[in-house]
C-alpha positions in Angstrom: 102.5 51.3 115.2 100.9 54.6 114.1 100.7 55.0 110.2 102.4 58.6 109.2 100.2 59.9 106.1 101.1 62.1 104.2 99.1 64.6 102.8 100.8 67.4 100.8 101.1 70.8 101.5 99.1 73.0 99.0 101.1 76.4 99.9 104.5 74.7 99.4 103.5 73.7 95.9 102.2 76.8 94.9 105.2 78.6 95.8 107.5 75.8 94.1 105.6 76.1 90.5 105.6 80.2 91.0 109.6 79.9 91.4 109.7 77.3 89.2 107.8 79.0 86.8 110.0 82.2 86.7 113.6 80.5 86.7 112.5 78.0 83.9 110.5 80.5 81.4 113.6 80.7 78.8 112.2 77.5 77.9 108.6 78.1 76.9 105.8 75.3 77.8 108.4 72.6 79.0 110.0 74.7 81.5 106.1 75.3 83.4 105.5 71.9 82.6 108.4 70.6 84.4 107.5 73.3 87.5 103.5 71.9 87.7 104.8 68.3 87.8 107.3 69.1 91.0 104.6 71.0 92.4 102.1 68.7 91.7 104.4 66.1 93.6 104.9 68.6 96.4 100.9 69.0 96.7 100.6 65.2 97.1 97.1 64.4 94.9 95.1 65.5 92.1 92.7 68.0 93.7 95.5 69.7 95.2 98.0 69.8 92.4 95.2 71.1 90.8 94.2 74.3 93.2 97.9 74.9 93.8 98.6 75.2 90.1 95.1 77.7 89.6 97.2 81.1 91.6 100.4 80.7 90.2 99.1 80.0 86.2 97.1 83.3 87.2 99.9 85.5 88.3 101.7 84.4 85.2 98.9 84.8 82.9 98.4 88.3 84.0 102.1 89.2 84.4 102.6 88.0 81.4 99.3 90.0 79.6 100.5 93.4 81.2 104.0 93.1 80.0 103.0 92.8 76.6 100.9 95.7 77.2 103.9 97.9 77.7 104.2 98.7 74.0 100.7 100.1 73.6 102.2 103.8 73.1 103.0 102.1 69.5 99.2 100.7 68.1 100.8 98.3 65.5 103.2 96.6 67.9 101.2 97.0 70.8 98.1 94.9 69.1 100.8 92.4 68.0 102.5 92.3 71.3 99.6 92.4 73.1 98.3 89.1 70.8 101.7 87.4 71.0 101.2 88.2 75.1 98.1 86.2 75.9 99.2 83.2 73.2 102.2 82.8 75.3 100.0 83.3 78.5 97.6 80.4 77.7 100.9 78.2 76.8 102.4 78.8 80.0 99.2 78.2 81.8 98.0 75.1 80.2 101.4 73.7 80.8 101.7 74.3 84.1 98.1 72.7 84.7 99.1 70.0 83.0 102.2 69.8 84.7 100.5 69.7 88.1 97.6 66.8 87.1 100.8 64.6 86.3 102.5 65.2 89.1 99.5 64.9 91.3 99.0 61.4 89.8 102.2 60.6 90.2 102.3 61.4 94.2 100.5 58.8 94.8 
C-alpha cells in the first residue's frame, strides 16, 4: 500500500496569509496572527511556514510604510504618521511570523 505524504504547498500559504492578512487587519496583531497560523498549516512544516510568511509580512510592511507616507505634504503629521506606520508594520509582521511558526508546528 503506497503511503500518501503530504508535503505542503508553500505558494498556497503565501497567498492564504496575504488574503488573510488584508480581510483581518481591523483587528491589529491577532488578525495576522490568526492568518500565519492557517498559512502555516497550509505550508505543512516549520521551514515552510516560515519562507511563506517572509513575502507576505514584506508586502505588508511596505504597504503599510508607504501609506503612512501619504501625509508627508504635512511635516508634523507626516513624521508622526510615518512613525505610527512602521510601529504598526513591525506589529503586523512579527505576528504573522509568529503566526506561521505555530502553525507550522502544529502541521505536523
Amino acid at each position: 500500500m503506497a503511503r500518501v505524504v503530504n508535503r505542503g504547498d508553500i505558494a498556497a500559504g503565501m497567498s492564504v496569509m496575504l488574503m488573510l492578512s488584508v480581510l483581518l487587519s481591523w483587528i491589529p496583531g491577532f488578525g495576522t496572527l490568526v492568518a500565519g497560523i492557517v498559512g502555516g498549516k497550509l505550508a505543512s512544516g516549520f521551514g515552510a511556514a516560515f519562507v511563506a510568511a517572509l513575502l507576505p509580512g514584506a508586502v505588508i510592511g511596505v504597504l503599510l510604510f508607504f501609506l503612512a507616507t501619504l501625509f508627508t505634504g504635512l511635516p508634523l503629521i507626516g513624521v508622526v504618521a510615518g512613525m505610527g506606520g512602521l510601529t504598526l508594520a513591525g506589529t503586523q509582521v512579527a505576528a504573522l511570523l509568529l503566526g506561521a511558526i505555530i502553525g507550522g508546528l502544529l502541521a505536523h
